[in-house]
C-alpha positions as CSV (number, residue, x, y, z in Angstrom):
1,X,0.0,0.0,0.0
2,X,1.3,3.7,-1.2
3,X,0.8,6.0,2.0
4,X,0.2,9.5,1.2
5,X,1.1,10.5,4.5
6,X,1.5,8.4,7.7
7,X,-0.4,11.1,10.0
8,X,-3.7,10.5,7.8
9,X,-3.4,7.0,7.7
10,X,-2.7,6.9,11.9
11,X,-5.8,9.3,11.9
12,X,-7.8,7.7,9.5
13,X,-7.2,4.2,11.0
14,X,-8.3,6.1,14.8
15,X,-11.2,7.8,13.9
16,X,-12.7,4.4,12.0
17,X,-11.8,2.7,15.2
18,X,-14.7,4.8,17.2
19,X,-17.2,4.1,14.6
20,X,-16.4,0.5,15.5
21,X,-16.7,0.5,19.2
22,X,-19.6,2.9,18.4
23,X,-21.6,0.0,16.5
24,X,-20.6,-2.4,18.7
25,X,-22.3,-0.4,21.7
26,X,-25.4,-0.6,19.1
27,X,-25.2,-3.2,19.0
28,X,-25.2,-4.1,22.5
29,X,-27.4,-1.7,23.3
30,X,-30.3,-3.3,21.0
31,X,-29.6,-7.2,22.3
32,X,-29.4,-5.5,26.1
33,X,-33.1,-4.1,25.7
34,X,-34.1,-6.7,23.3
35,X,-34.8,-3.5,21.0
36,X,-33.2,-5.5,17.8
37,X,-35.8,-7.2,15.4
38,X,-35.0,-10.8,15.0
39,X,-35.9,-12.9,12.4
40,X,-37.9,-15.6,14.1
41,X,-36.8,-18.8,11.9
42,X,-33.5,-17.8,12.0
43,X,-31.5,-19.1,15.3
44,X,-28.4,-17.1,16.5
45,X,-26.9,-20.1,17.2
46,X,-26.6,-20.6,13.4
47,X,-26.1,-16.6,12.7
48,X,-23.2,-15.8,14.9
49,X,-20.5,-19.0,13.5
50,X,-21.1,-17.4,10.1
51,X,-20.9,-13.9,11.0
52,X,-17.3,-14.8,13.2
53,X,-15.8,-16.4,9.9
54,X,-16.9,-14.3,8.2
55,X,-15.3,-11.4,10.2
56,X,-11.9,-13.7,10.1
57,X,-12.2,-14.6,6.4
58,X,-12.3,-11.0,5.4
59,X,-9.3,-9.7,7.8
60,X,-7.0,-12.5,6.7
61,X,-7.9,-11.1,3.2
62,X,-7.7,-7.5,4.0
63,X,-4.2,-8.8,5.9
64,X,-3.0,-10.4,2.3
65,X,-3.9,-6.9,0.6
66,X,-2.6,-4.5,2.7
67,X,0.1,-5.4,4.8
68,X,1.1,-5.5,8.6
69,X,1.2,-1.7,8.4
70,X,-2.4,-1.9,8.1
71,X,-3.7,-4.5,10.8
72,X,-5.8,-2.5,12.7
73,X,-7.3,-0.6,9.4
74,X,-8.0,-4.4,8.4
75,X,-10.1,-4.9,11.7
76,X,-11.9,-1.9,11.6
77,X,-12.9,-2.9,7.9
78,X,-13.7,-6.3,8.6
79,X,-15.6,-5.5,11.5
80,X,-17.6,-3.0,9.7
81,X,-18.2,-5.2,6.5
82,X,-19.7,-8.0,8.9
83,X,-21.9,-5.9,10.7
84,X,-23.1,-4.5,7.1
85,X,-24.4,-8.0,6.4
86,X,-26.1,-8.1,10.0
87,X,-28.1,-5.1,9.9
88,X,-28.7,-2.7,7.1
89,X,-28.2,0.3,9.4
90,X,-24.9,-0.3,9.7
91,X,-24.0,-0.8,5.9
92,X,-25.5,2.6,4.9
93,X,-23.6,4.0,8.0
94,X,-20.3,2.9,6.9
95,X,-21.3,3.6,2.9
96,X,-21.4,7.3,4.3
97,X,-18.9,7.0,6.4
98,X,-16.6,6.4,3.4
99,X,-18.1,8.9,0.6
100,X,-17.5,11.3,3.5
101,X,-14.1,10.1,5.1
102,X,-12.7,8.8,1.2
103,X,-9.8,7.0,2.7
104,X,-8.3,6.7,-1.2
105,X,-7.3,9.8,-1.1
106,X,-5.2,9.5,1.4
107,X,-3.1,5.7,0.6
108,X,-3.0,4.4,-2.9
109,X,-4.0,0.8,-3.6
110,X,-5.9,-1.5,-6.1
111,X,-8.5,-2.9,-3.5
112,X,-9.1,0.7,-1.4
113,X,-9.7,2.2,-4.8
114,X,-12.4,0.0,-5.7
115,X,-13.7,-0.2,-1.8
116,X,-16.2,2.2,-2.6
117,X,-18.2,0.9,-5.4
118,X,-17.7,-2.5,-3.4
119,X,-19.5,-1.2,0.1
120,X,-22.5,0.4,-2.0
121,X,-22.9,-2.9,-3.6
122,X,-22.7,-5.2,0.0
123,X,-25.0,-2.1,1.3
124,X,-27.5,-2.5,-1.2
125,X,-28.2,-6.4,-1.3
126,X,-27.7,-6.0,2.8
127,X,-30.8,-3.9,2.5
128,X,-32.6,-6.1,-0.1
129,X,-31.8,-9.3,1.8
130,X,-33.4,-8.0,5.1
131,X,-36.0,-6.5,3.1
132,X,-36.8,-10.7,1.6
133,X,-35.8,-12.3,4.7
134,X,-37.9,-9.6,7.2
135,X,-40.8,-9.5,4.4
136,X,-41.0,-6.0,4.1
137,X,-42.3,-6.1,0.8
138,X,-42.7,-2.3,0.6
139,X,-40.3,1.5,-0.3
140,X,-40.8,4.2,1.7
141,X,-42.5,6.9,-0.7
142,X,-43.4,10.4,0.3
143,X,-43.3,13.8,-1.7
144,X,-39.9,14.5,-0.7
145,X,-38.8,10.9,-2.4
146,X,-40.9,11.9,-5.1
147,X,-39.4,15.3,-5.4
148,X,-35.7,13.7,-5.2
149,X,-36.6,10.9,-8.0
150,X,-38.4,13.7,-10.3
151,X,-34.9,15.7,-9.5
152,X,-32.6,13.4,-10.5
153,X,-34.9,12.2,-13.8
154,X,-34.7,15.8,-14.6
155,X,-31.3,16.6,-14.6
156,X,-30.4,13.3,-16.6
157,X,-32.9,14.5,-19.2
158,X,-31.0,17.9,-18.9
159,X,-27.6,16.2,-20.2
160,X,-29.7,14.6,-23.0
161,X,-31.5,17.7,-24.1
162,X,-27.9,19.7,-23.8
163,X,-26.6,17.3,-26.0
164,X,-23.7,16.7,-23.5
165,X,-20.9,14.1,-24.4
166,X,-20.7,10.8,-22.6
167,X,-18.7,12.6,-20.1
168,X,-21.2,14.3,-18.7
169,X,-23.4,11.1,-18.3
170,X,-20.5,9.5,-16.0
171,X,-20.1,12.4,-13.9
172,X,-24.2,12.5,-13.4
173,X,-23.8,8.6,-12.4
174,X,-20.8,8.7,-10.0
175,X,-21.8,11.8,-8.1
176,X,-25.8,12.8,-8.3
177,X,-26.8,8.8,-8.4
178,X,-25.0,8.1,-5.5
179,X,-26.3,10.9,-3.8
180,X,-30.2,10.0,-4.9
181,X,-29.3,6.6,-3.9
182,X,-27.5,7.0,0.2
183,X,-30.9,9.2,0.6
184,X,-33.5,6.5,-0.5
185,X,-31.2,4.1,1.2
186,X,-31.6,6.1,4.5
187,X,-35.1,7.0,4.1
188,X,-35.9,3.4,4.0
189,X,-33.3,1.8,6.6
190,X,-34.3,4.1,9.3
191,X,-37.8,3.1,10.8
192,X,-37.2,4.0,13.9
193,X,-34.8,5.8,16.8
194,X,-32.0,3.2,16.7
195,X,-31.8,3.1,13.4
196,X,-30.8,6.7,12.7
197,X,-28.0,6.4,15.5
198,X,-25.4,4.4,13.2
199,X,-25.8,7.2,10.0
200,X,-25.7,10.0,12.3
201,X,-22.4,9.0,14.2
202,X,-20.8,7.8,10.4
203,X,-21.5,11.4,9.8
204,X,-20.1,13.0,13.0
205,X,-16.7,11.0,13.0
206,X,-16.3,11.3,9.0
207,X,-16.6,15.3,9.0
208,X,-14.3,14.8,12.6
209,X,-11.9,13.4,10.6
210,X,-12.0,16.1,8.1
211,X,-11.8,19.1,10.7
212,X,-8.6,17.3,12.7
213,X,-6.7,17.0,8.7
214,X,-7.3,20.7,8.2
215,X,-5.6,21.4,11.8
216,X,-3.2,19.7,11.1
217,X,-1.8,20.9,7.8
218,X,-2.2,24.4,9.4
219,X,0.1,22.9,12.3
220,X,2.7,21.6,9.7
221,X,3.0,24.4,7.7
222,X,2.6,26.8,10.2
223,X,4.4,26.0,13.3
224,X,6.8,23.5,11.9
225,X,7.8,25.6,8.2
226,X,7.1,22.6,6.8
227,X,6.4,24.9,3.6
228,X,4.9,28.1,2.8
229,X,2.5,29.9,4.8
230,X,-0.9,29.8,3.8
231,X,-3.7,32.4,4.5
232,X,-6.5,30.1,5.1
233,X,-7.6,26.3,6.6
234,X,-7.0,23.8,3.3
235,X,-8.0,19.8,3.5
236,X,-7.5,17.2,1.5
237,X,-9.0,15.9,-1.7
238,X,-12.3,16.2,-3.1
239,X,-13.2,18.8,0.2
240,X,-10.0,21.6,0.3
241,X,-11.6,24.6,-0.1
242,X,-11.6,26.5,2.8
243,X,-15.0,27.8,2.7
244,X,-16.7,23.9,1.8
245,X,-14.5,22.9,5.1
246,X,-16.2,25.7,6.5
247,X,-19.9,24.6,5.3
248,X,-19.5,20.8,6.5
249,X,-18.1,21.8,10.1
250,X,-21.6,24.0,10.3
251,X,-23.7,21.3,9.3
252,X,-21.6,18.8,12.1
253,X,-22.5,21.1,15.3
254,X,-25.6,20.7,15.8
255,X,-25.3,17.0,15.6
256,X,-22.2,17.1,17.6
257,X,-24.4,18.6,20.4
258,X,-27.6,16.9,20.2
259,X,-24.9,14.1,21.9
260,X,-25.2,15.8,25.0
261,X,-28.8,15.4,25.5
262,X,-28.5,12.7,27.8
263,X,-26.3,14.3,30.2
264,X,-28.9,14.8,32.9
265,X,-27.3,18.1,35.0
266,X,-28.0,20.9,32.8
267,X,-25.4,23.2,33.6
268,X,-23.2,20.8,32.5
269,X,-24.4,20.2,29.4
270,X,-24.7,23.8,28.2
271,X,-20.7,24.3,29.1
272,X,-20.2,21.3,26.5
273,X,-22.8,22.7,24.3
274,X,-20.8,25.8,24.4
275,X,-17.2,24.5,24.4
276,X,-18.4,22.6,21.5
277,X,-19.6,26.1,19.2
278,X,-16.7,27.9,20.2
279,X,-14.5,25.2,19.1
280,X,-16.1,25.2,15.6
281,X,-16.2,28.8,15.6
282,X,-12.6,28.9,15.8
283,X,-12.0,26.7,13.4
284,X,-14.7,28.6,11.0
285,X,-12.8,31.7,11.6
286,X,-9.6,30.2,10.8
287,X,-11.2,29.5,7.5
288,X,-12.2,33.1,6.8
289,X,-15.6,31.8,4.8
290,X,-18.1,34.8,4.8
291,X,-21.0,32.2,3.7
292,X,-20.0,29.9,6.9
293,X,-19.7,33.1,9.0
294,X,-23.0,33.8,8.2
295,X,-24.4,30.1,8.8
296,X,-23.0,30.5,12.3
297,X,-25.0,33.5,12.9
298,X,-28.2,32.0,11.6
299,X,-27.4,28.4,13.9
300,X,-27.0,31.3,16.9
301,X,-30.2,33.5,15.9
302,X,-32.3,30.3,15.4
303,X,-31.2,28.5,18.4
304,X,-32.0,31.4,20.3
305,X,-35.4,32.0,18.8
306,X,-36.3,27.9,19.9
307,X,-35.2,28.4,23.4
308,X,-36.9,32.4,24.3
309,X,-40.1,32.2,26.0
310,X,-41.1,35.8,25.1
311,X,-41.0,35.8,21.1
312,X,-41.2,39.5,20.8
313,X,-38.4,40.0,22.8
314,X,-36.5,37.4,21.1
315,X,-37.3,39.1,17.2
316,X,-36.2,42.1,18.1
317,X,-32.5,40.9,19.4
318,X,-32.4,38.5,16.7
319,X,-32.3,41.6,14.4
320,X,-29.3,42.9,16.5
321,X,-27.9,39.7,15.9
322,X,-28.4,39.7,12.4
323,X,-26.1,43.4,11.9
324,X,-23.7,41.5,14.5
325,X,-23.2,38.6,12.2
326,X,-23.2,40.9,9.2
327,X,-20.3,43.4,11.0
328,X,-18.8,40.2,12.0
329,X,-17.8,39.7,8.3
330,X,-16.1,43.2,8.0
331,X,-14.1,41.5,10.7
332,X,-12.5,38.6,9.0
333,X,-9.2,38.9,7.6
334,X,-8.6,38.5,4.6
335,X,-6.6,40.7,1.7
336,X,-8.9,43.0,0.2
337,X,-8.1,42.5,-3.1
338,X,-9.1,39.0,-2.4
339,X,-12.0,39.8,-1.3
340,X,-13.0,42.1,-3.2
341,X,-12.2,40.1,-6.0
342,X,-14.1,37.2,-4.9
343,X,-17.2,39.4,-4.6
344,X,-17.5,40.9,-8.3
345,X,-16.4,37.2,-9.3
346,X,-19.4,35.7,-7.3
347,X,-21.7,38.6,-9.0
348,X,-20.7,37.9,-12.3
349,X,-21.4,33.8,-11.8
350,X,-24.1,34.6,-10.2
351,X,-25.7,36.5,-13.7
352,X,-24.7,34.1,-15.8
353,X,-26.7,31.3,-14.3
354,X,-29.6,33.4,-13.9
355,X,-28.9,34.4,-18.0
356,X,-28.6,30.6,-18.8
357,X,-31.6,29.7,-16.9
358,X,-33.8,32.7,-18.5
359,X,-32.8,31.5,-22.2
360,X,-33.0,28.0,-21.3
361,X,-36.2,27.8,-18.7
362,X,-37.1,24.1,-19.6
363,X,-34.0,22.5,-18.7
364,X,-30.9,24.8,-18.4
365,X,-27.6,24.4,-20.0
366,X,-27.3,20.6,-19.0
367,X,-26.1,18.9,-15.9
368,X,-22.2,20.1,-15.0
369,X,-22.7,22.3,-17.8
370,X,-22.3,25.5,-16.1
371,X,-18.3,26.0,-16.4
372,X,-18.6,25.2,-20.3
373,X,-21.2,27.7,-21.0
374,X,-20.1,30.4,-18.5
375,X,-18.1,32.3,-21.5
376,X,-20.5,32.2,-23.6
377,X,-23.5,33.7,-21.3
378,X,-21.3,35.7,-19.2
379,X,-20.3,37.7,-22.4
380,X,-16.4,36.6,-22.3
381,X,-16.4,38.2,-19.0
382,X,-15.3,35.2,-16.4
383,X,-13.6,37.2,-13.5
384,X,-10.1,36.2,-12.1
385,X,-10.6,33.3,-10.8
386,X,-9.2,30.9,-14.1
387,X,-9.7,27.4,-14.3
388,X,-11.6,27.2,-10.7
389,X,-14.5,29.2,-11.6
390,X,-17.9,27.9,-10.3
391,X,-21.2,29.8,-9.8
392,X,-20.8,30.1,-5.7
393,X,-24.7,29.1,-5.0
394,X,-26.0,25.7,-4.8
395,X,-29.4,27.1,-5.5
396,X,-28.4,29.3,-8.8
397,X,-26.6,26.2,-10.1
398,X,-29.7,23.8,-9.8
399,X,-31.0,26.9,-11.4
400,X,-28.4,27.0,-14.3
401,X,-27.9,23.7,-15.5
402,X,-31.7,21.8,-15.1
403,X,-33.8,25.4,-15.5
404,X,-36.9,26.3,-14.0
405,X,-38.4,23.0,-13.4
406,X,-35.4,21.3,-11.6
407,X,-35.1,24.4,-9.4
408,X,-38.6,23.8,-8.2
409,X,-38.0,20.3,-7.9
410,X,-35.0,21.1,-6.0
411,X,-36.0,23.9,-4.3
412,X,-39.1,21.8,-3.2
413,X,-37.0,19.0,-1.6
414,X,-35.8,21.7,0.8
415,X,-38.7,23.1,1.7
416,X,-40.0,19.9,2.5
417,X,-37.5,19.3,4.7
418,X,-37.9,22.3,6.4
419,X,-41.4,21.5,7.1
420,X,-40.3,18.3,8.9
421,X,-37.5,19.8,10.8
422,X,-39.7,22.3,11.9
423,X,-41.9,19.5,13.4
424,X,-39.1,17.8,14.7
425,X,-37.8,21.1,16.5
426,X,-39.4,20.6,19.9
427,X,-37.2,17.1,20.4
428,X,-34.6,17.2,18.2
429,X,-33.8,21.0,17.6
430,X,-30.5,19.4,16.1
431,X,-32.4,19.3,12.5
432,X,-33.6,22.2,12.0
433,X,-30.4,24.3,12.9
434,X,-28.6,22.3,10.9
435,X,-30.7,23.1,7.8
436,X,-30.5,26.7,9.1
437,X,-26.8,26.8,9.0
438,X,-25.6,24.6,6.5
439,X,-28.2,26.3,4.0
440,X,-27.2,29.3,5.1
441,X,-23.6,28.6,4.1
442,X,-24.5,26.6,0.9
443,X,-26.3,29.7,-0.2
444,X,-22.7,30.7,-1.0
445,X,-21.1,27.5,-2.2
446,X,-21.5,25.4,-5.1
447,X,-23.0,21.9,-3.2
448,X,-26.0,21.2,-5.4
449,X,-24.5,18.0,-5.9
450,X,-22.1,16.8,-2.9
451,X,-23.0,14.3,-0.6
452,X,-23.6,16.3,2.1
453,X,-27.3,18.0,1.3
454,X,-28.8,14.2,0.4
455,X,-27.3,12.9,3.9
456,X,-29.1,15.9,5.8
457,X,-31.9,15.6,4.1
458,X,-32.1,11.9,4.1
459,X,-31.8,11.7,8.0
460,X,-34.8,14.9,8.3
461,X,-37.1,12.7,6.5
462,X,-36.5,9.6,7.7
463,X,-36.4,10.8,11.3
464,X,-39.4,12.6,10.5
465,X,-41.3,9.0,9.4
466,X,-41.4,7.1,12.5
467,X,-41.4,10.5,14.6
468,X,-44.7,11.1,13.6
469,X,-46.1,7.6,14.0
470,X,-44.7,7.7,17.5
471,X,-46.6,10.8,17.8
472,X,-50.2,9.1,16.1
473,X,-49.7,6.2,18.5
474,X,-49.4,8.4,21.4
475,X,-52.4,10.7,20.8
């Protein structure tokens, strides 16, 4: 195995490690309470000798592949690969654990490279198989799936009507289908509270992971001279833009916290609750995103609006807050020409999608077209920001590339999910701020089609299923 770098393999192979013991708690947990829902002509006593060599098969295999260097990586894999097969849940938590964490980056080899494409396979059939053996003979279908299927037909037809090459088609199935496909997945795994736990702690750890890796190149570079000083927090890979770093860390605290629920003494959970957004604060700052500086004040304003008693009161400071957040961006430091630059550039993307959306209202310029046809509808002027131009606004880009009808369709899963957050708000506030942040942020950034949205989303609607049939059974 090629090792990038040994600190991201040590970190990698630590943070997988708690999503282990975490599923193995689960797991626990569900046999203690006799939560877990068994299959009743299957006998553990025939289940358990074929999940163990199973778990043993696979490590001596992983072993073979990868090397001594990488026996505890090989555990944590095999662990998580047999617990896939036991219980959909966990598949679809480790499936986004990896489109999140994306450990190829990081180490080079044949089998990691292909891992990916391998777990959504074992996740899928995990989830058939249950499906068969449990008899659920039945998908979960609301608007919101309808919306997301009518989304994702839309912008396929998009590519066809744009006449896009065969390019365009592979990029819509490794990025958009998966996304379509981990929010189905978790709309119809989760059926009720411990089913949500697994995806929701994949999702913690994998952005964790991401928010230590951005600490620590600003460490190297920074403190050691390992190289020349940069000017904002960089990751790794697919997510090293400071201000997508930024966006994900917003959509983690609120999750992060709802952890803390359980501790009983109040006081002492509001000083984690606290410790916990000051620490992301920090880290946001040290990114110098105005979009995630913004989320943060609309997590702050929001929480704060949830918790007052006296609702006049509380509009009338959450209008202070609102110039406070806004003078709060006057505050970050960055270079002015950089900023200022960034701002006209932003402007000018921002036009052009509206321009490609008005001249093509049925069905935009195509799926990823935006960056082809940005010369062209932007007049030949593209800014200064060369080869990594992008149109800064998820919402303009669903806009720009599937027109009219996909921005409602898009636009329409959001809202929806808003509705159920909002429902969810009184006991489990956690979903609602984080579409309040994160969307906030996103407003700014181009994530129309990362994972990210279809997670959040995903775990909103699901939760929002069995939360209101817990509800109908207690009224």
């Amino acid at each position: 195995m090629l090792i990038a770098d040994n600190f991201l393999f040590i970190l990698h192979q630590f943070i997988i490690s708690f999503l282990c013991l975490s599923y193995i708690y689960y797991v626990w947990r569900d046999i203690a309470s006799d939560s877990y829902e068994k299959l009743n002509y299957v006998s553990m006593k025939l289940v358990g000798p074929i999940l163990i060599g199973l778990f043993f098969g696979t490590y001596i295999y992983l072993i073979n592949e990868w090397g001594a260097v990488a026996i505890f990586l090989a555990f944590s894999f095999s662990l998580l690969i047999t617990l896939s097969i036991f219980d959909p849940k966990y598949a679809v938590g480790f499936f986004t654990f990896l489109l999140i964490s994306r450990p190829w980056e990081y180490y080079k080899n044949e089998l990691m490279l292909s891992m990916l494409r391998d777990i959504s396979i074992l996740c899928i059939l995990s989830f058939i198989a249950h499906r068969i053996f449990r008899k659920k003979f039945y998908f979960q279908w609301n608007i919101s799936s309808a919306s997301m299927l009518f989304f994702a037909v839309w912008a396929f037809l998009s590519i066809i009507m744009a006449g896009s090459s065969p390019i365009k088609l592979n990029d819509f199935s490794d990025v958009l289908m998966k996304d379509v496909i981990i929010y189905f997945l978790i709309v119809n795994v989760v059926d009720r509270k411990e089913s949500i736990l697994p995806i929701k702690v994949a999702l913690f750890l994998a952005i964790t992971e991401k928010t230590v890796i951005s600490f620590y190149k600003i460490y190297i570079i920074e403190q050691l001279g390992a190289g020349d000083s940069i000017d904002r927090m960089t990751g790794v890979g697919l997510i090293e833009n400071a201000n997508d770093i930024a966006a994900i860390l917003i959509l983690a605290i609120p999750f992060t916290i709802s952890y803390f629920n359980e501790v009983k003494n109040s006081y002492i959970k509001n000083i984690l609750s606290f410790g916990v957004y000051i620490f992301y604060f920090v880290l946001i700052w040290k990114a110098k995103s105005r979009g995630a500086t913004l989320g943060l004040g609309a997590y702050a304003m929001i929480w704060y609006w949830l918790k007052a008693k006296n609702k006049k009161i509380a509009f009338i400071l959450l209008i202070i807050g609102a110039f406070i957040t806004y003078g709060a961006l006057s505050s970050i430091e960055r270079k002015s020409d950089d900023v200022e630059g960034s701002t006209k550039n932003r402007i000018i993307f921002w036009k052009a999608g509206i321009n490609m959306a008005v001249r093509n209202p049925l069905f935009g310029v195509g799926y990823a077209g935006y960056i082809d046809n940005l010369n062209q509808y932007a007049n030949g002027n593209v800014g200064t920001e060369g080869s990594k131009k992008t149109i800064h606004s998820t919402w303009l880009l669903a806009l720009a590339e599937t027109g009219f009808v996909g921005f409602v369709l898009f636009l329409g899963i959001w809202l929806i999910t808003i509705r159920t957050a909002w429902r969810l708000k009184d006991d489990h506030p956690e979903y609602i701020l984080a579409i309040a942040a994160y969307g906030t942020a996103i407003t700014f950034l181009s994530h129309t089609y990362m994972l990210y949205p279809y997670v959040l989303i995903g775990l909103t609607i699901a939760h929002g299923q069995f939360y209101e049939n817990k509800q109908k059974a207690l009224a």
